[in-house]
N, C-alpha and C positions, 0 to 999 in steps of 0.2 A: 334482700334484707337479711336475710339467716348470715350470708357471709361477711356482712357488715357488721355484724352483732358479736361474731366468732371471732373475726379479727381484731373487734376494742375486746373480747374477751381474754384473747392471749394474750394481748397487750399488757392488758390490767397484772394477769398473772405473772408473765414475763418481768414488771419493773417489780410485784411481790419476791420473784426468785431472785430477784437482782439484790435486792436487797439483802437478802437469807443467805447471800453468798453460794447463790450455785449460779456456772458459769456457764453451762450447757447449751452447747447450740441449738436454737430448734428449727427443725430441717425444714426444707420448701413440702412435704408431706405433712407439716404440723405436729410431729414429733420430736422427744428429745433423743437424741441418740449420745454418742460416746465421745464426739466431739465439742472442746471445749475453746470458749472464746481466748483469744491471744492479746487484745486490743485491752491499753490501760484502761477502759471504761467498763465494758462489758466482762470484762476479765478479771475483775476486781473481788475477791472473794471477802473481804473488808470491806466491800460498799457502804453498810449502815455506820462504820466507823464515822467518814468522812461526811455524809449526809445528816447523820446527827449533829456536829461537831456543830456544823452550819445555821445549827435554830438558836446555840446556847447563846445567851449575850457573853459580852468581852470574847477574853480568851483563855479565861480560866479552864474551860475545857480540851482545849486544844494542848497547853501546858501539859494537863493533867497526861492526857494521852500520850504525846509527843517525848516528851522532858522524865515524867515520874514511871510511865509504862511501856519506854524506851520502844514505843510504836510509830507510825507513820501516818499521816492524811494524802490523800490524794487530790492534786492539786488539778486533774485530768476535770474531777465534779464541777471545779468553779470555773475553768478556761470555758465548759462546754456546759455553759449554768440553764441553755436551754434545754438540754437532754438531761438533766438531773431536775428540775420542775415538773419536765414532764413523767419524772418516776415518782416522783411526791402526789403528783394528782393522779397517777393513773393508782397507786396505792389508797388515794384516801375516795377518789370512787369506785375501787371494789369495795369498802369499806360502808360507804351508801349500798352501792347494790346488795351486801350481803345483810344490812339490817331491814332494808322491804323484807326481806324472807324471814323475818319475824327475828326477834332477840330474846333469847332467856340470861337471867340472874347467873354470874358464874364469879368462881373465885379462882384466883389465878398469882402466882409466885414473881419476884421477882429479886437477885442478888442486885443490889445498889452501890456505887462508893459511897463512905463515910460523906466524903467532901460536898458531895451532893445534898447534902439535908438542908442547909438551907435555903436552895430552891426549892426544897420540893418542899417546904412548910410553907412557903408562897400559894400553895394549893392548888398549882394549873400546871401538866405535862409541860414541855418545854419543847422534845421534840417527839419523834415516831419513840413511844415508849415501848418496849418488847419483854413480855411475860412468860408462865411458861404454866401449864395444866400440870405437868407431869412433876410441882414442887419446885426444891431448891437445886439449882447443877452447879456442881465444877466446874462445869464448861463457859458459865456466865460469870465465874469470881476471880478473873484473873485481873483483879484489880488493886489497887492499891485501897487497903483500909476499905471492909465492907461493910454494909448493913444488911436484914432481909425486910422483906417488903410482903405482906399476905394484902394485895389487891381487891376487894369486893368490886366487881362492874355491872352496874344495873342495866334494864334494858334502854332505857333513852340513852346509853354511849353508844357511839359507835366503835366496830372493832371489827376483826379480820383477824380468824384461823385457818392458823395456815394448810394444817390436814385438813379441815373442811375446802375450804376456795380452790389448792393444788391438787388433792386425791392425792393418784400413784403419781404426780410429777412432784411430788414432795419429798426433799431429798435428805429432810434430817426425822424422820417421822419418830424420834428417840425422845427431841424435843419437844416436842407438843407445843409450839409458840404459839401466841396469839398478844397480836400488836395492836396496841391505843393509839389513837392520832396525838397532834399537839394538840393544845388550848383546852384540852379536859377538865375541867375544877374537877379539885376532890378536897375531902377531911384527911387528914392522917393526925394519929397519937399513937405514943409508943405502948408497947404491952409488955409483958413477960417473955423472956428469950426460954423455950423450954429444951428441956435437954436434948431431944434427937434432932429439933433443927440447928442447934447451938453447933453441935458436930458433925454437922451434914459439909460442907463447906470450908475453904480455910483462902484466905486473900491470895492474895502473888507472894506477900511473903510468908505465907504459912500461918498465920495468926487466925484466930476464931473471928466471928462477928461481932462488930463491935456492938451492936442492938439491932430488935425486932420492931417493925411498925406496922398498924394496918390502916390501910387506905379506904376508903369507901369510894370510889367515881363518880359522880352525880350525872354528869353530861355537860352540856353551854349553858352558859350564861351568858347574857347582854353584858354585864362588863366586861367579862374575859375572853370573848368570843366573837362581838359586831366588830366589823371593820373601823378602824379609828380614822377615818380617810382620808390618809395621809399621800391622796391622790389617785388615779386613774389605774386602774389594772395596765392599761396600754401602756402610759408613762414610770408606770412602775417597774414593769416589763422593760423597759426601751433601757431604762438606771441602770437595772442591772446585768442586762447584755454589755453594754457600755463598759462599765465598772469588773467585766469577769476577768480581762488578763489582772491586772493589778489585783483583785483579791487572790488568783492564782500563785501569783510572783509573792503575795503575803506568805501562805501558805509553804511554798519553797524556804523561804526564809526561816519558818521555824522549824521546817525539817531539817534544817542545815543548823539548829541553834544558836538562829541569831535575833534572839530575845528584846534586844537592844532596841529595835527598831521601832518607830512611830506605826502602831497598828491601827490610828483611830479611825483612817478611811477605810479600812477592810472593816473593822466593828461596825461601824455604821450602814457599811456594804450588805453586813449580814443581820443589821437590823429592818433595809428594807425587802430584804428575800422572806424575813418571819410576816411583815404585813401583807407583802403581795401574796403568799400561802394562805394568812388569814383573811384575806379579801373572797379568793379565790373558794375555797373551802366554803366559808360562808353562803357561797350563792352554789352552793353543790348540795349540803346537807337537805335532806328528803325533809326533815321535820320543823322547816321554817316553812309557815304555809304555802306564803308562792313557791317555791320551787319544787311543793309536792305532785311531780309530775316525769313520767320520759318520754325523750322525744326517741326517735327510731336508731339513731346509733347508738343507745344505752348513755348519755349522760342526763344527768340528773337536770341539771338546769340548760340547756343552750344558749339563754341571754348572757349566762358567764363567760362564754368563748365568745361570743361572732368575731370567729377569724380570726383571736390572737397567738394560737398557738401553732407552732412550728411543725411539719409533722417529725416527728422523732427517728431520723436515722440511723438504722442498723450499724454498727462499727463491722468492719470485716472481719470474719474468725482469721 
């Protein structure tokens, strides 16, 4: 049992580092040593680039990345849409397992683009949201036209830090990140930008902030958060296997800037990856009554799997 438990433990942590952008092999002794993954998947030190991109509707954020922050997606996430679900759930059940062990009140930082505000006045996370304890970084503003964001997260959110969950396998421990899932409601209203965070910060192209907001996180709610059922996790599942080379070859396309193109079945592709997420999540979270329970491999609910998930293949270093 212990090694049952240990092994969904790395798991869980491994697709957290995955996402953090560390590449690092971890050896057949369950250590990380010096060797780093080669493979576009595993090797991807942008990971949360391309797995965020994937919650936003349209492709206003793909644009924004791709076209205005002369960056890249990786189209390797959608070809292989079964290895990136299963870094989405092994992420959002560490994220259960780490609020059983109890949640306090925390406030938490985070640099925004401008372009962003009117989702987020929509009041629900969109995708894996990523904060930071340690204030506002540089290292988060290299974006076009920012905002800053001061976070309140109460204990009925769930969240995942990362110095807490990784320990010493934590490889940027400067940041202090701790990430929100999707489908979060929260409040936000803007405040007073005061002088030392005004200057803390400066966009991609050097410009100050363009405003201060604070958020407060509530946790779910039944509108924002029960599954709309828009069908079967299995048949959901099966769409979007189906559907991954073409959203892949989407993907390609706007890396090559070719804007031109009819995107509606990639949109729509990536609108049922946000349900099957929120179907999925849904019958994970500890604090819907029935699924306040575990079973012996550490997930949250088991009626949410029986048997649909693929086990997750190592890429070769």
């Amino acid at each position: 049992m212990e090694s049952v438990e240990s092994d969904l433990g790395r798991k869980m942590r491994d697709a957290l580092r995955l996402y953090g952008g560390d590449i690092r092999v971890r050896e057949d002794n369950g250590q990380l040593g010096d060797r780093q993954y080669r493979d576009s998947f595993r090797g991807d030190e942008k990971a949360y680039k391309t797995l965020n991109a994937l919650l936003y509707p349209g492709i206003d954020n793909e644009f924004t990345r791709i076209s205005k922050e002369k960056g890249r997606l990786n189209p390797i996430f959608l070809r292989h849409i079964h290895m990136s679900m299963e870094v989405y759930l092994d992420i959002f059940r560490l994220m259960c397992q780490e609020h059983r062990h109890g949640r306090e009140e925390i406030i938490v930082k985070r640099v925004e683009r401008e372009s962003s505000l009117e989702i987020l006045k929509k009041g629900q996370t969109v995708s894996f949201f990523s904060t930071s304890r340690a204030g506002y970084s540089q290292s988060f503003a290299e974006k076009e036209g920012v905002i800053l964001l001061e976070i309140h997260v109460t204990s009925d959110v769930p969240y995942v830090d990362f110095q807490e969950a990784l320990g010493e396998e934590y490889k940027r421990m400067e940041e202090r990140e701790v990430l929100l899932p999707p489908f979060v409601d929260f409040s936000i209203q803007e405040t007073a930008m005061d002088r030392a965070s005004g200057k803390s910060v400066r966009d991609l192209d050097g410009r100050r902030p363009l405003g201060r907001y604070e958020i407060k996180a509530k946790g779910f709610s039944d509108s924002g958060w029960k599954p709309l059922g828009a069908g079967s996790p299995e048949r959901m599942r099966h769409d979007l296997l189906a559907g991954s080379h073409m959203a892949g070859e989407a993907v390609e396309a706007m890396n090559r800037g070719e804007w031109q193109q009819d995107f509606s079945a990639y949109i729509t592709w990536k609108k049922q990856l946000r349900e099957y997420l929120r179907e999925r999540f849904f019958h994970m979270w500890p604090l819907i009554p029935e699924n306040n329970f575990q079973n012996p491999a550490g997930e949250v609910s088991p009626k949410a799997d029986r048997g649909q998930v693929d086990p997750n293949p190592r890429p070769n270093p």
